[in-house]
KEDO-411544 format. One record per residue (C-alpha): x, z, y; residue number from 1; residue in three letters. Coordinates in nm, 4 decimals, decimal comma. Layout:
<tormars>
TORMAR	X	Z	Y	seq	type
TORMAR	X	Z	Y	NUM	ALA
...
</tormars>
This chain:
<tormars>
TORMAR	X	Z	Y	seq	type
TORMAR	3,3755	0,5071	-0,5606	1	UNK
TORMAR	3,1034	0,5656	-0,3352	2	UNK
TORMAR	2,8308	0,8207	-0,4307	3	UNK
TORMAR	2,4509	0,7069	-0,4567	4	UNK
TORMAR	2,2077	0,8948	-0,3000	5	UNK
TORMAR	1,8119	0,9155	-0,3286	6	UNK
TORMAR	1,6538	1,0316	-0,0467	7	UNK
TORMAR	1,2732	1,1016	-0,0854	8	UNK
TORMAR	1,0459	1,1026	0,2540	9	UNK
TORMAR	1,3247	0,8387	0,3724	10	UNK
TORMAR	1,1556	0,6768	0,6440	11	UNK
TORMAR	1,0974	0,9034	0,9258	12	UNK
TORMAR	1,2347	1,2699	1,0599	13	UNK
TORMAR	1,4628	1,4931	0,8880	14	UNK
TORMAR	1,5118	1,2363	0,5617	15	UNK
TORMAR	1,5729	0,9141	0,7861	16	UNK
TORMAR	1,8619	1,1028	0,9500	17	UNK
TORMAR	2,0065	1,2177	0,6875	18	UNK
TORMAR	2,0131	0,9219	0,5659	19	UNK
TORMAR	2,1244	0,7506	0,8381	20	UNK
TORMAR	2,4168	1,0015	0,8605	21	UNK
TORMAR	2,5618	0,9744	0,5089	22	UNK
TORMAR	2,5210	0,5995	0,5264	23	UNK
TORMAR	2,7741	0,5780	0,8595	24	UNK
TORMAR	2,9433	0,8230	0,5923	25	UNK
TORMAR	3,0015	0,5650	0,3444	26	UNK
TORMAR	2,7792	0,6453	0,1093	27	UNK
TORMAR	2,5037	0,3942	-0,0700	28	UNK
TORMAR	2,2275	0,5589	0,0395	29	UNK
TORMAR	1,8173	0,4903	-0,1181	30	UNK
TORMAR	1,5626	0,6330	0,0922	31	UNK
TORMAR	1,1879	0,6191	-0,0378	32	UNK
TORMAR	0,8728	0,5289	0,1448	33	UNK
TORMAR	0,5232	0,5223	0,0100	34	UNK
TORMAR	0,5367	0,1592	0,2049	35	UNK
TORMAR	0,8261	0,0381	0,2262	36	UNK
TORMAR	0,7430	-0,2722	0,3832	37	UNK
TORMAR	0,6245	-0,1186	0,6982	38	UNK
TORMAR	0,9444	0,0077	0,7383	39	UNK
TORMAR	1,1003	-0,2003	0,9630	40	UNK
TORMAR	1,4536	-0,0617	1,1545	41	UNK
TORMAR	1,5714	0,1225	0,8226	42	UNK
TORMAR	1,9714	0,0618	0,8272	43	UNK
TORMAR	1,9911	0,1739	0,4268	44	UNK
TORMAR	1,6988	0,0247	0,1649	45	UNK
TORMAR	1,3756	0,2049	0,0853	46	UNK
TORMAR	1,2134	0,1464	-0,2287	47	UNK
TORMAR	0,8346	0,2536	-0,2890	48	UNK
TORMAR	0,7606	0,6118	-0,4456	49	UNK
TORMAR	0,5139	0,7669	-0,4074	50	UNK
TORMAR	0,5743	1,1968	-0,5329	51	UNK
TORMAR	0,2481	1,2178	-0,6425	52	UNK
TORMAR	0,3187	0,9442	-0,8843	53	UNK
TORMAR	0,5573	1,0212	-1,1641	54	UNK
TORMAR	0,5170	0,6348	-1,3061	55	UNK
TORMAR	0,6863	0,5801	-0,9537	56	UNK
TORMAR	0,8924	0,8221	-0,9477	57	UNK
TORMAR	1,0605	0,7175	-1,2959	58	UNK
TORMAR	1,0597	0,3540	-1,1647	59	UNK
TORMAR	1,1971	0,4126	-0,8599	60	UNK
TORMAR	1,4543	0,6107	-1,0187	61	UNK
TORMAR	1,5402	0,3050	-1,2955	62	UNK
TORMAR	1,5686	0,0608	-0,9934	63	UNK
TORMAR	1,8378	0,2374	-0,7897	64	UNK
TORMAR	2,0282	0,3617	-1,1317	65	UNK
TORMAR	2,0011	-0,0136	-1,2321	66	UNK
TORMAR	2,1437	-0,1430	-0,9388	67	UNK
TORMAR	2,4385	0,0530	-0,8799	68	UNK
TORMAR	2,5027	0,2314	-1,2242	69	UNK
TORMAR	2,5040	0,5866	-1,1345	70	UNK
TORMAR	2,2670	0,8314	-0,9407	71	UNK
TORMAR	2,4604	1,1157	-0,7715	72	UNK
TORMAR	2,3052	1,2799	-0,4952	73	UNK
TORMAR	1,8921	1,3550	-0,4870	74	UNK
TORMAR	1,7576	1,4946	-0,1781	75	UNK
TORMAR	1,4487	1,6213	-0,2486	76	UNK
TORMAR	1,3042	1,5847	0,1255	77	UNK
TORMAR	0,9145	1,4377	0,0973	78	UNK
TORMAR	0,6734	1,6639	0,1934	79	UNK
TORMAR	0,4107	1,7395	0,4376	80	UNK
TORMAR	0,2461	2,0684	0,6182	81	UNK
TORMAR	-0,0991	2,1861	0,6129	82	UNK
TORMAR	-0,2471	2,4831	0,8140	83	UNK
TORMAR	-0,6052	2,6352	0,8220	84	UNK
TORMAR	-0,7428	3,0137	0,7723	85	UNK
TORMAR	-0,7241	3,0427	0,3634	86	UNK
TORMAR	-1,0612	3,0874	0,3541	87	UNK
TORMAR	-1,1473	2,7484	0,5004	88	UNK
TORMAR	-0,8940	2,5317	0,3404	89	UNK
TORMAR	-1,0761	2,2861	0,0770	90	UNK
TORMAR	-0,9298	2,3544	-0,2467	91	UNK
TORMAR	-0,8857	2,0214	-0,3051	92	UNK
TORMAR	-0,6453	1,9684	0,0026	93	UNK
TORMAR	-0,4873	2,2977	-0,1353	94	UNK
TORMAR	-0,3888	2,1178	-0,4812	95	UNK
TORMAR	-0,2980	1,7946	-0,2846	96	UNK
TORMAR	-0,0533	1,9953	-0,0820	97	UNK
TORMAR	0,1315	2,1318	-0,3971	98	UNK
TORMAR	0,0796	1,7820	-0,5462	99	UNK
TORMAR	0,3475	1,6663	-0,2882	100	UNK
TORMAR	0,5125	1,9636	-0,1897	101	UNK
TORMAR	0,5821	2,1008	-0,5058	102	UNK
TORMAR	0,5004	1,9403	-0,8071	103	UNK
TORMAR	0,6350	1,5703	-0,6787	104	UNK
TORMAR	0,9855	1,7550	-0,6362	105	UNK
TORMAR	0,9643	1,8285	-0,9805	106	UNK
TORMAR	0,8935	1,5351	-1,1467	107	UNK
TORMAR	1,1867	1,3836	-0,9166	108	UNK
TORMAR	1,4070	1,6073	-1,0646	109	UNK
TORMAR	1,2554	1,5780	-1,4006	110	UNK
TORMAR	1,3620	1,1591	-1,3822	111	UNK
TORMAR	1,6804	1,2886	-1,2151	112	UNK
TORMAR	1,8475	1,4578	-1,4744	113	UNK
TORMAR	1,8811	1,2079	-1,7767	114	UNK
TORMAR	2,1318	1,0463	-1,5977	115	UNK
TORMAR	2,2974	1,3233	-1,4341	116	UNK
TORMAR	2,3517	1,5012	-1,7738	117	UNK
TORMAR	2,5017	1,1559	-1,8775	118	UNK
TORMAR	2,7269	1,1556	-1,5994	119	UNK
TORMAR	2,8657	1,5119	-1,6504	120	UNK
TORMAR	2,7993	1,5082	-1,2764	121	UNK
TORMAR	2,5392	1,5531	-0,9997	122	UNK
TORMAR	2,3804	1,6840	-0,7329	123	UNK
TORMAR	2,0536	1,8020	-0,6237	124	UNK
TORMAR	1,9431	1,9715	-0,2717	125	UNK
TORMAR	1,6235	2,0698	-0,1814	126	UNK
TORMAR	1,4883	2,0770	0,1403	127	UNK
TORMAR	1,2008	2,3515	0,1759	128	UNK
TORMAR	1,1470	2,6165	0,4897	129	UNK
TORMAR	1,2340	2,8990	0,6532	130	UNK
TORMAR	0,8691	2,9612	0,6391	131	UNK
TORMAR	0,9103	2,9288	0,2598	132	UNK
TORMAR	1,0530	3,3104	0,2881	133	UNK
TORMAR	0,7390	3,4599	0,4246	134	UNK
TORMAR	0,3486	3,4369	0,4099	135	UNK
TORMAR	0,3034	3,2980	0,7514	136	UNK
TORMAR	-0,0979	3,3397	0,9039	137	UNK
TORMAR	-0,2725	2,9891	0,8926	138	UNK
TORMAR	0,0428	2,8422	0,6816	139	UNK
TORMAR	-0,0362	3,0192	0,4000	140	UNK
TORMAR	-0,0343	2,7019	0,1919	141	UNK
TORMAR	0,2561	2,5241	0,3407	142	UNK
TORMAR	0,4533	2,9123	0,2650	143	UNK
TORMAR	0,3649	2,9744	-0,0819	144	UNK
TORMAR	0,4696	2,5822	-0,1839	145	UNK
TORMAR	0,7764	2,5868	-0,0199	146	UNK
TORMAR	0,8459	2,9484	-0,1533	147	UNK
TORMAR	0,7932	2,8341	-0,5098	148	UNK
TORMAR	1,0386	2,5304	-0,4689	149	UNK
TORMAR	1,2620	2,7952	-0,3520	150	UNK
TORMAR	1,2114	3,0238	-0,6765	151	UNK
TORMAR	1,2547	2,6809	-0,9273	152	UNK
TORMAR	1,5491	2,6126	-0,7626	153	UNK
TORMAR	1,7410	2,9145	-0,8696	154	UNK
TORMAR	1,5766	2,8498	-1,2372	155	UNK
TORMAR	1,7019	2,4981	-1,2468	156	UNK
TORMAR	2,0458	2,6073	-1,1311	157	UNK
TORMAR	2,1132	2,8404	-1,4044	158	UNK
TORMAR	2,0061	2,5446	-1,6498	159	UNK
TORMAR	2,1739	2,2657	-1,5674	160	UNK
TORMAR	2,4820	2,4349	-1,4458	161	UNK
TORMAR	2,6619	2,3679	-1,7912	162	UNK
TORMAR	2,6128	2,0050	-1,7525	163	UNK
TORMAR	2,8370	1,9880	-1,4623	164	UNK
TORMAR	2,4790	1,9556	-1,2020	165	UNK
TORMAR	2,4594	2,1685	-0,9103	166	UNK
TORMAR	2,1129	2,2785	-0,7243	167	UNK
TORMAR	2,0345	2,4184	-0,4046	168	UNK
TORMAR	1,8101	2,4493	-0,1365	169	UNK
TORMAR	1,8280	2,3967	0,1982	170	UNK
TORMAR	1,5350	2,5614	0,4648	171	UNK
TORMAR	1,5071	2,4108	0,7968	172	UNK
TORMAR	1,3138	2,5832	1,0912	173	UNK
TORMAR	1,1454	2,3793	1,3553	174	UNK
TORMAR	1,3103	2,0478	1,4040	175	UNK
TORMAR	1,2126	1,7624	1,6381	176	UNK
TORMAR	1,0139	1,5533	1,3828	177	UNK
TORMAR	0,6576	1,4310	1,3129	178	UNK
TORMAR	0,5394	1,6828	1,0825	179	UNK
TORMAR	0,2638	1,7664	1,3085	180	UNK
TORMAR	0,1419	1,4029	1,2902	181	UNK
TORMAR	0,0945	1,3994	0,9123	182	UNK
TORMAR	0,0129	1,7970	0,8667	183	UNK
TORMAR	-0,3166	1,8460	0,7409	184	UNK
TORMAR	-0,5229	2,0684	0,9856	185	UNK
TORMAR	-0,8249	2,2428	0,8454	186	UNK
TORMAR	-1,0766	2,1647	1,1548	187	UNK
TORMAR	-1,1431	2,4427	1,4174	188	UNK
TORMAR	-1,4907	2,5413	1,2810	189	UNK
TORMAR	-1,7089	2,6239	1,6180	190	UNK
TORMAR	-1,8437	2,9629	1,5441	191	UNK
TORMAR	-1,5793	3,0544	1,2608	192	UNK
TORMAR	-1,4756	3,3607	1,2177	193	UNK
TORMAR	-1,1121	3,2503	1,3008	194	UNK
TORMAR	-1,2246	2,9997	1,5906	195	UNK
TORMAR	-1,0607	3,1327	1,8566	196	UNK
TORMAR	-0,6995	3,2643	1,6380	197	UNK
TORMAR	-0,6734	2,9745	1,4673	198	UNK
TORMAR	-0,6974	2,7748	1,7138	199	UNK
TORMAR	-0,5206	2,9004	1,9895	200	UNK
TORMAR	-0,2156	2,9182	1,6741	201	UNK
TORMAR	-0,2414	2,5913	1,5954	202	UNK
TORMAR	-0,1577	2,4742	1,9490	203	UNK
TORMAR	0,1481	2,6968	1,9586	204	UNK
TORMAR	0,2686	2,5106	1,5845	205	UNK
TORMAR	0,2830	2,1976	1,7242	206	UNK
TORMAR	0,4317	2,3138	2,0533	207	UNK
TORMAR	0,7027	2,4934	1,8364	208	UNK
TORMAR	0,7721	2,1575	1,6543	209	UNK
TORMAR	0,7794	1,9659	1,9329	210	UNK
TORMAR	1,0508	2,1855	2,1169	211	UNK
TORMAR	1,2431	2,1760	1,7720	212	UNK
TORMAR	1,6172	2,1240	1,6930	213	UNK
TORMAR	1,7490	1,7886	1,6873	214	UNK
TORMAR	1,6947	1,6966	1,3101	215	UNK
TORMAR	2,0915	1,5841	1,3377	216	UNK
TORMAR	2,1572	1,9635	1,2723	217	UNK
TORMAR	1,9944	1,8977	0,9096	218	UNK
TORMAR	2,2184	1,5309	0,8794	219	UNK
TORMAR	2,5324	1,7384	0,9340	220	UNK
TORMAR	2,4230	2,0679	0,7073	221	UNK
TORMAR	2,3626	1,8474	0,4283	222	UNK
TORMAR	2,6833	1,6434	0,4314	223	UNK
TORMAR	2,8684	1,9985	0,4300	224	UNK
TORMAR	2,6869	2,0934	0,1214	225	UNK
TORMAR	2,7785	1,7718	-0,0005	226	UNK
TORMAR	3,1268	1,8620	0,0439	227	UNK
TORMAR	3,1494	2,1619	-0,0835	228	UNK
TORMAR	3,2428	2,1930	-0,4752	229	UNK
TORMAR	3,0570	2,5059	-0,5617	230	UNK
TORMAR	2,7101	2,5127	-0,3527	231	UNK
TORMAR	2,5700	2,8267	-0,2833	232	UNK
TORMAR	2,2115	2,9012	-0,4140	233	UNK
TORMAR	2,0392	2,8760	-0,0348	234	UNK
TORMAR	2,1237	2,7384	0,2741	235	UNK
TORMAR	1,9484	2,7942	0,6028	236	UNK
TORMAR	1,9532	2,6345	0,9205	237	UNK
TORMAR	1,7622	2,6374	1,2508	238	UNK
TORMAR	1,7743	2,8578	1,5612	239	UNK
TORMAR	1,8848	3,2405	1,5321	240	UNK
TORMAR	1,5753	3,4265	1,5994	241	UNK
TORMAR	1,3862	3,1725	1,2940	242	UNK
TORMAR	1,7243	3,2459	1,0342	243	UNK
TORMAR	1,7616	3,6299	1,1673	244	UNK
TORMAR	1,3623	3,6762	1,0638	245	UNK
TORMAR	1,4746	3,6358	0,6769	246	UNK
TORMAR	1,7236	3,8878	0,7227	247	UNK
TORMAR	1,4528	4,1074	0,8665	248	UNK
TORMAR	1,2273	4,0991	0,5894	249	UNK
TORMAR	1,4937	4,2115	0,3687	250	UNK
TORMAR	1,5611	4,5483	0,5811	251	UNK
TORMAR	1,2220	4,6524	0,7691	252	UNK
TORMAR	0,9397	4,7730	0,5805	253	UNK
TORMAR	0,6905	4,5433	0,4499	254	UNK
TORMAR	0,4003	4,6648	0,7436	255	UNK
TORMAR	0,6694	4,6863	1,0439	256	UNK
TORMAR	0,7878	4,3566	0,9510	257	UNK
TORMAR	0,4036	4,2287	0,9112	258	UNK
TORMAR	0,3138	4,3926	1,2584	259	UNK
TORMAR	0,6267	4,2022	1,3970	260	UNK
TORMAR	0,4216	3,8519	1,2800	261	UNK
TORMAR	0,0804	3,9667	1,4228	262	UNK
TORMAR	0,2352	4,0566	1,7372	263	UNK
TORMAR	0,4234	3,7504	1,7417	264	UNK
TORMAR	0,0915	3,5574	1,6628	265	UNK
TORMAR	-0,1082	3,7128	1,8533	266	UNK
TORMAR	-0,3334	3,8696	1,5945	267	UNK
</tormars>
C-alpha cells in the first residue's frame, strides 16, 4: 500500500519538490496551498490550508484522511523568512512570523496525531534551518522560530514514540527557492541607526539564496529519512561551510564563535 503524505507550503520551492519527488516515488502525495486554485502545473493535488488557521488545518486534514483512509507522512514545510534590526521589527509582524513559522506547525501536528496514534504508525519531519542553530544579525526572528521548532521536536519525539510515531527535523541552508520573494523585510529606515549594516546585509541574503543548492538535495534527503526505520533526532543538509558552522558553535567559545559572524557580516 502506498503511503499518504501531507505536504504543507506545497506549491512552490523546497515543498513542491519534494513533493514532486515522492510522487515519481509512488507515493499519494497532498500538498497544501493557501490558493489552491492558482496553482496551476501541480502534478499531485493541493488542497487549501492555510497554518495560521487551525479550522483549516483540521479540515484539510479530514479531507485527505477521508479520501484515502490513512495519513502517514506530514512534512511540516510552510513557512516564510523575515529580516530587520530587532529593534525595528513591528511586533505585530514578529507574532505573525511565529504564527506561521511556529505555531501553524503545531497545530498541524496537533490534527496529525489522532490518526497516527490510531494507526500505530506515522511519520512526521520538520523542515526548519540551519540558521535555526544560531542567533543570526537581522534574522533574529526567522532564528529564534526555527530554533524553537527545533527544541519541540525533540519534546514531541519522546511523547509519541510509544505510539509507534517518529519525529524529526530536517534544516536546510540556502537553497535555490523564492523565500526572498515572500520574506518580510523590515524597510531600510534612511537615517537608522542600522541604515547602512542592514542594508548592505540584506543584499548579501538574497544573493546567498539566489546562489543556493538545488532544492532537489532536500527531495532526496527527505525520501532517505523516509526510508530509514529509526530516524535520528536532526538532520542537516546544505553546503559544508553552512553544516560545519553548527559544529563550530559546539567547540569555539561563545565570543570567538560570535566574532566569526561579525566578521563574516561585516559588523
Amino acid at each position: 500500500m502506498s503511503k499518504v503524505v501531507l505536504i504543507t507550503g506545497g506549491s512552490s520551492g523546497i515543498g513542491k519538490s519534494i513533493g514532486e519527488f515522492l510522487h515519481q516515488k509512488g507515493f499519494v502525495v497532498y500538498g497544501t496551498s493557501r490558493n489552491p486554485e492558482r496553482v496551476l502545473n501541480s502534478v499531485f493535488p493541493l488542497v487549501a490550508l492555510d497554518v495560521r488557521n487551525t479550522e483549516s488545518i483540521e479540515a484539510a486534514i479530514a479531507k485527505i484522511i477521508a479520501t484515502s483512509g490513512r495519513l502517514d507522512i506530514v512534512i511540516n514545510n510552510a513557512g516564510v523568512g523575515i529580516t530587520g534590526p530587532l529593534e525595528e521589527i513591528p511586533t505585530v509582524e514578529m507574532k505573525n512570523h511565529f504564527d506561521t513559522n511556529f505555531f501553524g506547525p503545531i497545530a498541524v501536528m496537533q490534527a496529525a496525531l489522532p490518526q497516527m496514534r490510531a494507526q500505530k504508525s506515522g511519520l512526521i519531519i520538520n523542515i526548519t534551518s540551519i540558521a535555526g542553530y544560531m542567533g543570526l544579525p537581522y534574522r533574529s526572528m526567522y532564528s529564534a522560530s526555527k530554533g524553537a521548532l527545533e527544541l519541540i521536536t525533540e519534546s514531541l519525539r519522546m511523547e509519541v514514540k510509544s505510539f509507534g510515531i517518529h519525529v524529526t527535523n530536517v534544516a536546510p541552508g540556502d537553497f535555490a527557492t523564492n523565500i526572498a520573494s515572500g520574506r518580510y523585510h523590515a524597510p531600510v529606515i534612511k537615517g537608522s541607526a542600522y541604515e547602512v549594516s542592514y542594508g548592505d546585509n540584506l543584499k548579501t541574503m538574497d544573493e546567498h539564496v539566489d546562489g543556493g543548492s538545488n532544492p532537489n538535495e532536500m527531495a532526496e534527503a527527505v525520501y532517505a529519512i523516509i526510508n530509514t526505520k529509526n530516524p535520528k533526532i536532526h538532520y542537516k543538509v546544505g553546503a559544508f561551510m553552512q553544516k560545519f558552522s553548527i559544529v563550530l558553535k559546539r567547540l569555539l567559545p561563545d565570543k570567538v564563535y560570535e566574532k566569526i559572524l561579525m566578521n563574516h557580516y561585516k559588523l
